[in-house]
Structures are given as structure tokens and as C-alpha cells.
DSSP file (Angstrom, degrees, kcal/mol; ACC not computed):
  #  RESIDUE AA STRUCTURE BP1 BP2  ACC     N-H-->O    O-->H-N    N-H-->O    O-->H-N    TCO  KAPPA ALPHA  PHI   PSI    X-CA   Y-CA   Z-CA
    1    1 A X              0   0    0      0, 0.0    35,-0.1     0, 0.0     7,-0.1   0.000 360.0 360.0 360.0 120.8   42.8   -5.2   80.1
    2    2 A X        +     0   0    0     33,-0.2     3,-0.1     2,-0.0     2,-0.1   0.128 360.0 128.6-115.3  41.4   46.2   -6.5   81.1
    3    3 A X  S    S-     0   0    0      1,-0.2     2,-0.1    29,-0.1    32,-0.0  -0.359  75.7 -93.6 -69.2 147.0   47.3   -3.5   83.3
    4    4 A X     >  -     0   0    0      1,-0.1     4,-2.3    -2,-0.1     5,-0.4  -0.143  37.9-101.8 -54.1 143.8   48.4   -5.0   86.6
    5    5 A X  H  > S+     0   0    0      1,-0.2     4,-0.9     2,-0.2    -1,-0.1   0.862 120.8  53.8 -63.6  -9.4   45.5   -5.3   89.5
    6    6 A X  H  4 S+     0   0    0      2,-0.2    -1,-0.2     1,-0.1     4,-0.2   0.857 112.7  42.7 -75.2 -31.8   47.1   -2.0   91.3
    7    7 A X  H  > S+     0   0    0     -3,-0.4     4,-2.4     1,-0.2    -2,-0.2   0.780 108.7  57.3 -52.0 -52.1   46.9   -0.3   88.4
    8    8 A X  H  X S+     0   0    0     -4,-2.3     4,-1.3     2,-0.2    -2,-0.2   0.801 109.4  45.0 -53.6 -45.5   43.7   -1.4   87.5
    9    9 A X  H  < S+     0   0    0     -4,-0.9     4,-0.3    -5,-0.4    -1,-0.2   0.675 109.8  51.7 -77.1 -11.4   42.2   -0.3   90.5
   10   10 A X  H >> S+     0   0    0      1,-0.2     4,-3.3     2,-0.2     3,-2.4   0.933 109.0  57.8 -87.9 -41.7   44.0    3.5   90.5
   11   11 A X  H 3X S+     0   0    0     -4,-2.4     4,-2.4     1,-0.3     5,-0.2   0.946 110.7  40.8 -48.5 -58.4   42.5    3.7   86.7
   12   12 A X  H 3X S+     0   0    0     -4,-1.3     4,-0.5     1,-0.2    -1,-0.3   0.716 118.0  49.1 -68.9  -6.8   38.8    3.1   88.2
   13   13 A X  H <> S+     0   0    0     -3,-2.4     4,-3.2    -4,-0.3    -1,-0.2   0.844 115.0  39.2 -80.4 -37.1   39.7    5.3   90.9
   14   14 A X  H  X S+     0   0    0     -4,-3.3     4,-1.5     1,-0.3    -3,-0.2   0.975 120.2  57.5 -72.7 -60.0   41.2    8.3   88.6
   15   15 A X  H  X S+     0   0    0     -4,-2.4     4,-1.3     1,-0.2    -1,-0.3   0.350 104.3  39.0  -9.0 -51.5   38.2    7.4   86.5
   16   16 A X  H  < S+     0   0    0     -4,-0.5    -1,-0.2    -5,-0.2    -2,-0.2   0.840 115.2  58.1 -90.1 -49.0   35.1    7.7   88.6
   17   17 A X  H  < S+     0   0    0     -4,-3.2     3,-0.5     1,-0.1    -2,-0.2   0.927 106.5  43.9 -29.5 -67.5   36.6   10.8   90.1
   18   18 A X  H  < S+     0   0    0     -4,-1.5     2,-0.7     1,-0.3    76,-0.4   0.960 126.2  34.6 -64.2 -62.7   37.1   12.7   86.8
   19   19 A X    ><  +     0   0    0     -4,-1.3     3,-0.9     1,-0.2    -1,-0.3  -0.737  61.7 175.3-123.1 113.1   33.6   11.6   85.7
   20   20 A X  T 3  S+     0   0    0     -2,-0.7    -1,-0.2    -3,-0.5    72,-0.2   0.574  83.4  18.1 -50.1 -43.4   31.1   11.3   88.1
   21   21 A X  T 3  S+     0   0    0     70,-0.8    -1,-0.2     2,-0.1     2,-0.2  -0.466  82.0 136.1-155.8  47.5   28.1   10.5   86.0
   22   22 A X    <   -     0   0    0     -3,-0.9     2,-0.4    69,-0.1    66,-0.0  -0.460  61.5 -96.9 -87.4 179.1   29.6    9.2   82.2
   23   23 A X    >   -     0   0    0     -2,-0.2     3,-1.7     1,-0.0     4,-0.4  -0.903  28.4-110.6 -13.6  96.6   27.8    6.1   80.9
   24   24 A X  T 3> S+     0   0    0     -2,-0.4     4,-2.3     1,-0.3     5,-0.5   0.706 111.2  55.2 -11.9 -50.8   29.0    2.9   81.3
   25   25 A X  H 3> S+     0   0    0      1,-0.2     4,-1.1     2,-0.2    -1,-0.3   0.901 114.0  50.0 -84.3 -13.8   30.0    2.0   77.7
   26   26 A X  H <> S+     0   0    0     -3,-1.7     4,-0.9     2,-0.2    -2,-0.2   0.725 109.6  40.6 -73.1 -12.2   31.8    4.9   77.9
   27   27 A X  H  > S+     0   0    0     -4,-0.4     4,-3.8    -3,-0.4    -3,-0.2   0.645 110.6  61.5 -69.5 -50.2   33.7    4.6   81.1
   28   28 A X  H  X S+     0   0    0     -4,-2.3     4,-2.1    -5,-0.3    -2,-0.2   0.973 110.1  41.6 -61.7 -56.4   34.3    1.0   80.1
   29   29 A X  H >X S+     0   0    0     -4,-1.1     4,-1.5    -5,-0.5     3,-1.2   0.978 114.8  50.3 -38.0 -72.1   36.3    2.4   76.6
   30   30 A X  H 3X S+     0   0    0     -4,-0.9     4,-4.4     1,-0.3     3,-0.3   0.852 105.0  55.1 -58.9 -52.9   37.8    4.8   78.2
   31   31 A X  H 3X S+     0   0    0     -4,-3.8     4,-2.2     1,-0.2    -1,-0.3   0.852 115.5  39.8 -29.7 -52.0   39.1    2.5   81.0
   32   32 A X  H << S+     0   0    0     -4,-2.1    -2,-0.2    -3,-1.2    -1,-0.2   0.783 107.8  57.7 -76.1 -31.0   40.6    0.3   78.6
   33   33 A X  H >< S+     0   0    0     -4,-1.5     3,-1.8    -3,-0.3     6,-0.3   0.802 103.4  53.1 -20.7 -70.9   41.8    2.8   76.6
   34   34 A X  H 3< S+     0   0    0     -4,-4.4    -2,-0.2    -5,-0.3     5,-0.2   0.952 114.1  58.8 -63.0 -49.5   44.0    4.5   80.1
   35   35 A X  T 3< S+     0   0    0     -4,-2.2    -1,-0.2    -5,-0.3   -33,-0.2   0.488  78.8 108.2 -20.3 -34.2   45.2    0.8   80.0
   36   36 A X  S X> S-     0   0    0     -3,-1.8     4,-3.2     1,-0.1     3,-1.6  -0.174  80.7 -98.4 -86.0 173.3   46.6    0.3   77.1
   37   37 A X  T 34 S+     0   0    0      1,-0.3     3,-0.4     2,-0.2     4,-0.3   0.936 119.2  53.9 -27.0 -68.0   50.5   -0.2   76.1
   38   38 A X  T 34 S+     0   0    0      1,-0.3    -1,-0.3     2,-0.1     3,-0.1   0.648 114.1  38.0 -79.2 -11.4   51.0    3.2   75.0
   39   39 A X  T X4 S+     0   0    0     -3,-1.6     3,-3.7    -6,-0.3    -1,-0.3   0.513  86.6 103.1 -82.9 -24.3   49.6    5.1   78.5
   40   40 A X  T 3< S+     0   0    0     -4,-3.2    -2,-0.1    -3,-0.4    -3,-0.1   0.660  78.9  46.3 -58.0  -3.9   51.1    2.6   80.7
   41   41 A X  T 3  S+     0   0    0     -4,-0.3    -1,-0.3    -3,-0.1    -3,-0.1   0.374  96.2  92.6-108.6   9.9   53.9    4.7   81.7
   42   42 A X  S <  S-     0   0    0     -3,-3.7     2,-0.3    -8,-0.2     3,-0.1   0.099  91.4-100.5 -68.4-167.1   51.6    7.7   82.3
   43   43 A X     >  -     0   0    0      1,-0.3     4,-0.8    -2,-0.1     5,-0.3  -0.727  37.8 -99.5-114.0 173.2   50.3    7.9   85.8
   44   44 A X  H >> S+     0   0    0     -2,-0.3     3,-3.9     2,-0.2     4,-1.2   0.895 120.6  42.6 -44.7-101.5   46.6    6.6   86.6
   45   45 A X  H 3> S+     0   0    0      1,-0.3     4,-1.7     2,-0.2    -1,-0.2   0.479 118.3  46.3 -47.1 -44.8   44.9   10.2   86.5
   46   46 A X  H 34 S+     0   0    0      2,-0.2     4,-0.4     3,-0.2    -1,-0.3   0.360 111.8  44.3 -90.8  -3.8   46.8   11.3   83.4
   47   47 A X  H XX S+     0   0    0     -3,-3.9     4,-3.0    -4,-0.8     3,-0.5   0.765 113.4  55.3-110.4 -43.4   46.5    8.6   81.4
   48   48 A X  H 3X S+     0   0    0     -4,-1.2     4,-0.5    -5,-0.3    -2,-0.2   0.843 115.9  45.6  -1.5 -82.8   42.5    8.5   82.5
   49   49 A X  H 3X S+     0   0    0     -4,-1.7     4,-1.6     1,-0.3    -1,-0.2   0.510 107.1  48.8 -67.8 -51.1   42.6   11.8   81.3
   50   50 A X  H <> S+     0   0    0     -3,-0.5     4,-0.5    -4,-0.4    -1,-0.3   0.663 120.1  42.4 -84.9 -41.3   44.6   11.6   77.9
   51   51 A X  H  X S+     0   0    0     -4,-3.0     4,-1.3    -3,-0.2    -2,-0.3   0.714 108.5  60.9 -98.8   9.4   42.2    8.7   76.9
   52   52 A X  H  X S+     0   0    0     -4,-0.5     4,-2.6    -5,-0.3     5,-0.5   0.860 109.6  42.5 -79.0 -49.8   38.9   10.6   78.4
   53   53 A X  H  < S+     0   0    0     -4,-1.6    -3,-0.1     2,-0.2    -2,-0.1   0.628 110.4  58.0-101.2   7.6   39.5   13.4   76.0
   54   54 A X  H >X S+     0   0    0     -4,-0.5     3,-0.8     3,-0.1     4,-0.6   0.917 111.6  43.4 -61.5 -89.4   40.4   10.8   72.9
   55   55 A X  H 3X>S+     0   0    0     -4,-1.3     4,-4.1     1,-0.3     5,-0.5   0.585 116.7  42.3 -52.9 -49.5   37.1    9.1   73.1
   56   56 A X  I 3X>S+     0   0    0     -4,-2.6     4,-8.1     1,-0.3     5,-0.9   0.973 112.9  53.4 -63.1 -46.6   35.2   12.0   73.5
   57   57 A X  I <45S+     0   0    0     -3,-0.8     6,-0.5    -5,-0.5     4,-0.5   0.907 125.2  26.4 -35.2 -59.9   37.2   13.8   70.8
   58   58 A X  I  <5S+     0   0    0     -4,-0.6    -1,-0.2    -3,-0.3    -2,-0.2   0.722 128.5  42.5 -98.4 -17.0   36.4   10.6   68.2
   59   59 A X  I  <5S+     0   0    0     -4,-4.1    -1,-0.2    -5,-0.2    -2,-0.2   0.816 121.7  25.7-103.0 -12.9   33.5    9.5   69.5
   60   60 A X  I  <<S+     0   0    0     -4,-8.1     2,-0.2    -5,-0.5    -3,-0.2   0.260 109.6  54.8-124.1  18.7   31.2   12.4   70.4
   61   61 A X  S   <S-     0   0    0     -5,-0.9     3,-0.4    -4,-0.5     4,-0.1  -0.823  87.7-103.0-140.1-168.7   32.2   15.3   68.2
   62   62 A X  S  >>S+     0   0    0     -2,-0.2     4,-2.3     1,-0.2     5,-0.7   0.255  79.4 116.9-100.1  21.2   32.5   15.8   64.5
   63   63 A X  T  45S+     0   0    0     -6,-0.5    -1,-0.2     1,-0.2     4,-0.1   0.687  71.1  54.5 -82.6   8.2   36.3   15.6   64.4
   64   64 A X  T  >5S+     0   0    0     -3,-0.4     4,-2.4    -7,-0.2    -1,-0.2   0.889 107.4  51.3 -61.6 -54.9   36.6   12.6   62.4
   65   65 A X  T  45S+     0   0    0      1,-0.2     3,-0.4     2,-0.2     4,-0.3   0.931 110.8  51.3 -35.4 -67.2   34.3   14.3   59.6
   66   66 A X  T  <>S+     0   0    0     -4,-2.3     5,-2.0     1,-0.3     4,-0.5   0.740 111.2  48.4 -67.2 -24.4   36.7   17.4   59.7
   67   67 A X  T >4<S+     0   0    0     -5,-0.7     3,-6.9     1,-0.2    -1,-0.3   0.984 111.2  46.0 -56.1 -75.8   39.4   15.2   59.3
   68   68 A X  T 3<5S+     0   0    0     -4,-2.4    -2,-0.2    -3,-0.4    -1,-0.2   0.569 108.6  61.2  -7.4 -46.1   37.9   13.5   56.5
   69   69 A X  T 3 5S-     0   0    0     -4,-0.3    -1,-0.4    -3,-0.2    -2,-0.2   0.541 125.8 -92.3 -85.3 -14.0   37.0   16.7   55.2
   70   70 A X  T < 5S+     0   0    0     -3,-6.9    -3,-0.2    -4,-0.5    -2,-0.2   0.078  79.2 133.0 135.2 -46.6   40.5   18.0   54.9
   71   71 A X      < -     0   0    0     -5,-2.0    -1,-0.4    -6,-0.1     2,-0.1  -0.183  57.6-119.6 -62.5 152.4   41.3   19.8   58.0
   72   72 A X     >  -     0   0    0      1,-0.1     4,-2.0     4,-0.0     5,-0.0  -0.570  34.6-106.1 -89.7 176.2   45.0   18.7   59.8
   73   73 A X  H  > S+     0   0    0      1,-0.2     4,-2.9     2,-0.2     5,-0.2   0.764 123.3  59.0 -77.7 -26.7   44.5   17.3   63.3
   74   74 A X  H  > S+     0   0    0      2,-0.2     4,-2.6     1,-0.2    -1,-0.2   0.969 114.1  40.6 -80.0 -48.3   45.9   20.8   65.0
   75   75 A X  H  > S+     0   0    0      1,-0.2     4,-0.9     2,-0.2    -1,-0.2   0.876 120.4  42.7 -44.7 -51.6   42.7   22.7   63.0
   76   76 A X  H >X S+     0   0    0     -4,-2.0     3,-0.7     2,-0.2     4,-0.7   0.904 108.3  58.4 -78.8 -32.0   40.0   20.0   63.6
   77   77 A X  H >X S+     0   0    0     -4,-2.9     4,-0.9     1,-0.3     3,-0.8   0.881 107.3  53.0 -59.4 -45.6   41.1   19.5   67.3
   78   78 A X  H 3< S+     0   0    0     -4,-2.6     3,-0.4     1,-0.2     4,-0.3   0.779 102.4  56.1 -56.5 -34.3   40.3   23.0   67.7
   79   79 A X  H << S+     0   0    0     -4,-0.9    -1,-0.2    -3,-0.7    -2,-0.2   0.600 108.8  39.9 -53.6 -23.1   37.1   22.8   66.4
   80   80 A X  H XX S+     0   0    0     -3,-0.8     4,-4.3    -4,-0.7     3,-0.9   0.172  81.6 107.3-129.5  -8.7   35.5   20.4   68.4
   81   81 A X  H 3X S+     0   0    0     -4,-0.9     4,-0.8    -3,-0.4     5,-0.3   0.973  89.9  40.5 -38.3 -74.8   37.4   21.9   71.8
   82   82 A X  H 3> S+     0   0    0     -4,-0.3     4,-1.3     1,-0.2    -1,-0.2   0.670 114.9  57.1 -45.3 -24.5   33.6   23.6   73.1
   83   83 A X  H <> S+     0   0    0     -3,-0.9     4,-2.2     2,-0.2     5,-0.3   0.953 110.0  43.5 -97.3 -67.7   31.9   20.1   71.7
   84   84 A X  H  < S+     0   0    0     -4,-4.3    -2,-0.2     1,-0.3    13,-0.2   0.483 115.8  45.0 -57.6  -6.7   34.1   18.2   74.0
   85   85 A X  H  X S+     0   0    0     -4,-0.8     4,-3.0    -5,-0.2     5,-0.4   0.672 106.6  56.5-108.2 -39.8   33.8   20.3   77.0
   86   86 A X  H  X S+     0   0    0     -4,-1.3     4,-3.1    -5,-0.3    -2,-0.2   0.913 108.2  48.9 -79.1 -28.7   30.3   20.7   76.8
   87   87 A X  H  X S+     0   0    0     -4,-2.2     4,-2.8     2,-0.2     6,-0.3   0.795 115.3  47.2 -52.1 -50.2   30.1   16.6   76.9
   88   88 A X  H  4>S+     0   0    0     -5,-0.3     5,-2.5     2,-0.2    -2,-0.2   0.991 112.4  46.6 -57.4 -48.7   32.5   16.7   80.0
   89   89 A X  H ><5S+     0   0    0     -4,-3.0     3,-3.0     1,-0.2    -2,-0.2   0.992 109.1  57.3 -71.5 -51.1   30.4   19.5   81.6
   90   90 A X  H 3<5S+     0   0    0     -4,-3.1    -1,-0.2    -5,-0.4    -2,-0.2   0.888 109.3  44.9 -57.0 -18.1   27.4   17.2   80.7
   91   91 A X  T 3<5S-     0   0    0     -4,-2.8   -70,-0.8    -5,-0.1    -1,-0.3  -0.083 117.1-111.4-107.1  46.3   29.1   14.3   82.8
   92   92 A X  T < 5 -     0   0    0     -3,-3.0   -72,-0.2   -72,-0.2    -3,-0.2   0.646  53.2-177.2  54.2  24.1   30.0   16.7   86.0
   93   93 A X      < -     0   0    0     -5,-2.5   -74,-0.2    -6,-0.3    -1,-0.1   0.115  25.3-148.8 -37.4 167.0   33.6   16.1   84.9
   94   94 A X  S    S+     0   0    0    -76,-0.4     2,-0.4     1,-0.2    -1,-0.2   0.139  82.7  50.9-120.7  18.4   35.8   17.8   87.3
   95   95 A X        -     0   0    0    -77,-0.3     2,-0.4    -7,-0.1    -1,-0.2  -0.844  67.5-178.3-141.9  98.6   38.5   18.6   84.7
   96   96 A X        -     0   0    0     -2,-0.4   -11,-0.1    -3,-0.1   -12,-0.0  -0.953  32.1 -96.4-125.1 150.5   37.5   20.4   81.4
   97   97 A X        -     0   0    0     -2,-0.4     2,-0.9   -13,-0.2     3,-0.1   0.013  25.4-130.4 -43.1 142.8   39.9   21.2   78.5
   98   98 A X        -     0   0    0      1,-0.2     6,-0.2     3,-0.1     3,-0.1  -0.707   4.9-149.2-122.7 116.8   41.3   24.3   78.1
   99   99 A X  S    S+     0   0    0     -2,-0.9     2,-4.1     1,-0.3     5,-0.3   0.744  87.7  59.7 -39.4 -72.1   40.9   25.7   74.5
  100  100 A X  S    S+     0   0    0     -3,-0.1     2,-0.6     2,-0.1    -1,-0.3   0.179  78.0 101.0 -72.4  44.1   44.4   27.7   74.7
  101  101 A X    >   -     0   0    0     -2,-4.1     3,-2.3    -3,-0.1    -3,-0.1  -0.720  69.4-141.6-148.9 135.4   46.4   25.3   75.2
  102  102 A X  T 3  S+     0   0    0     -2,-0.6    -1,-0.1     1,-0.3    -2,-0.1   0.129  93.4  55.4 -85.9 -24.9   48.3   24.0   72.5
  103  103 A X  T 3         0   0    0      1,-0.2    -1,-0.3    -2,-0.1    -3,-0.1   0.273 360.0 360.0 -99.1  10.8   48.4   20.1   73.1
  104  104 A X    <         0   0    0     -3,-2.3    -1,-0.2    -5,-0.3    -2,-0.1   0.668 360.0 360.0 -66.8 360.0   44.5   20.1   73.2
């Protein structure tokens, strides 16, 4: 991670908040993830946020398959909305997606 050490610290802050009770190798992705290059001009909580509900999205639902299968991203992202929420809910997230809205 080459985020600056203030940065670094608001990311584990934003981080632990939003999920209380994730997994370590999954907090640890995600972290790095809210880190990278292409969030760094987000804010801590919202780039947290934006790569919390990547991972889950590619790592804990089927929305690679549906990709894979055919579906465009807007179709499969939709599919997998309830998948991904119910994975938040299972780590006390304090923040869950919200189906109707159009950049989930």
C-alpha cells in the first residue's frame, strides 16, 4: 500500500467502522483495494466503500459467472445486489446497498 500514513490510517478507520466483524483476508483486500491509484482522490469512507462493495461483488457472489455467461455488467450487477447485502448484513455492515439505485 503506498497511500500516505494519514491516509492509511483514515482507510482502517473508515474501514473497521463500515464493517465491524469482516474477516481479515477480507478487510486486508479491501484495504488495499481503497488504496489504490484509482480511489486515491476519493475520500477515506467513500473509497472504503466503493472497494467494499467490488470485492464482495467479485469475490462473494456469482457475478463473474453471469458475466461470463453473457449478461452486461448493468444486468449482472443487479443480480447479485440481495447476495451482496446479505454478505454486508452478515458482517454488521453499517451501510448496505441500495438496489434502486442506478450506480450499484
Amino acid at each position: 500500500m503506498n497511500a500516505p500514513t494519514g491516509r492509511r490510517r483514515a482507510i482502517a478507520k473508515a474501514l473497521t467502522a463500515l464493517l465491524p466483524v469482516a474477516p481479515y483476508s477480507d478487510m486486508e483486500r479491501i484495504r488495499e483495494d481503497a488504496a489504490s491509484r484509482h480511489l486515491k482522490t476519493l475520500p477515506p469512507t467513500i473509497a472504503v466503500w466503493l472497494a467494499t462493495v467490488a470485492h464482495v461483488r467479485h469475490v462473494h457472489t456469482d457475478y463473474e459467472k453471469l458475466l461470463a455467461e453473457g449478461y452486461d455488467r448493468d444486468a449482472a450487477r443487479f443480480f447479485v445486489v440481495n447476495d451482496i447485502n446479505a454478505w454486508l448484513t452478515k458482517w454488521r455492515a453499517t451501510r448496505l446497498l441500495d438496489p434502486d439505485d442506478d450506480d450499484a
